[in-house]
N, C-alpha and C positions, 0 to 999 in steps of 0.2 A: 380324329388324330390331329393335331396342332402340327403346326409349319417345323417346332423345334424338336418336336417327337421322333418326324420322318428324319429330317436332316441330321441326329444323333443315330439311327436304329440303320439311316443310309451308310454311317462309317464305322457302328458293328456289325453289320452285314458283311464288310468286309476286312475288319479285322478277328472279329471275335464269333460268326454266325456260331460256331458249336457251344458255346456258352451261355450265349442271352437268355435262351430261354431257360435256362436251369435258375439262372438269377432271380427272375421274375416269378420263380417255382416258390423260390426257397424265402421271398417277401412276402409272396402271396394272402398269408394267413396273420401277417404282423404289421408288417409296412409296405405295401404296396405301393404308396407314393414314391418311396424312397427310391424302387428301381426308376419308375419316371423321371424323376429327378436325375439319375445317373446316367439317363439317355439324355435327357434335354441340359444339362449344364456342360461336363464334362466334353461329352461325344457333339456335342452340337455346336457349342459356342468355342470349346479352345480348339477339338480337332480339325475343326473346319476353315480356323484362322490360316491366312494367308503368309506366309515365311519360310514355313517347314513341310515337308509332305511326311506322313504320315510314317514311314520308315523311320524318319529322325526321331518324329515324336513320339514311335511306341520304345526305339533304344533309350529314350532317353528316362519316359515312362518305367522300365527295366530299372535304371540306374537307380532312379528316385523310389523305390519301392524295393530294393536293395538297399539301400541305404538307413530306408525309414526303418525297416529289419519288422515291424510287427504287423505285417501286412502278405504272410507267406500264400492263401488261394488267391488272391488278387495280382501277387507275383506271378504266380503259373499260369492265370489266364491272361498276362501282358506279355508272356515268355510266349505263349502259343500265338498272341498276336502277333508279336513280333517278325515271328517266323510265318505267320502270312499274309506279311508285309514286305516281304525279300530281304528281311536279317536273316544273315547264317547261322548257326548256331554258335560257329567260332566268333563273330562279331557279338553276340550274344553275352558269350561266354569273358570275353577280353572287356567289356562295358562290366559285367561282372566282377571282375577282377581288379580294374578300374580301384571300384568303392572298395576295396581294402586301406586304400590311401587315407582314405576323406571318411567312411561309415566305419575302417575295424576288419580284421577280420573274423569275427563273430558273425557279423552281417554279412560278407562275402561270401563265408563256408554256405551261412543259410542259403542264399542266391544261389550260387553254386547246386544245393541239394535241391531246389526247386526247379534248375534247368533240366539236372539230371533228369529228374521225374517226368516230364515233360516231353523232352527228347526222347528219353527210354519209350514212353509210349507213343513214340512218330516214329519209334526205330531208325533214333539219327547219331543212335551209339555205337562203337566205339568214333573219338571223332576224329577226326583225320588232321 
């Protein structure tokens, strides 16, 4: 395992552990490089940067893939990061709401029905 493997799979371990491996399931049989790649650039080189702690960057992560609006599993598994990274769901939810401004709300409603989804199965609905 390479130095940029551990130190990506070290900060989905803690945003994302329930996902990784499904990712890696679901390359397996086409592109398997591709998951390595999404440990080692993404989770290795930007999350690890120094500025922002991982809270900021999975909200903002949220925002930006709200925004991009065609990227809705990749939403939900940044939505569930989020939230175990100590965003609330309301903070969540408001960075959601956010990208109505700037993405539409086409892209927001989406986000919006992606937190839902997400939440509903952490049972963090109705929200307060």
């Amino acid at each position: 395992m390479s130095d940029r493997f551990k130190k990506g799979m070290d900060i989905l371990n803690i945003t994302n552990k329930e996902t990784i491996e499904g990712m890696f399931d679901e390359l397996s049989d086409i592109a398997p490089d591709l998951g390595k790649f999404v440990v080692e650039f993404p989770y290795s080189e930007i999350y690890t940067r120094e500025g922002l702690d991982l809270k900021t960057r999975e909200l903002i992560t949220v925002a930006a893939l709200t925004a991009i609006g065609t990227a809705q599993l990749q939403l939900e598994h940044h939505i569930n990061a989020a939230l175990n990274v100590d965003n609330s769901p309301n903070e969540i939810v408001e960075a959601i709401i956010q990208m109505s401004a700037y993405a539409g709300f086409p892209a927001a409603i989406n986000g919006i029905t992606a937190a839902k989804k997400v939440f509903k199965e952490k049972n963090l609905l109705p929200l307060k």
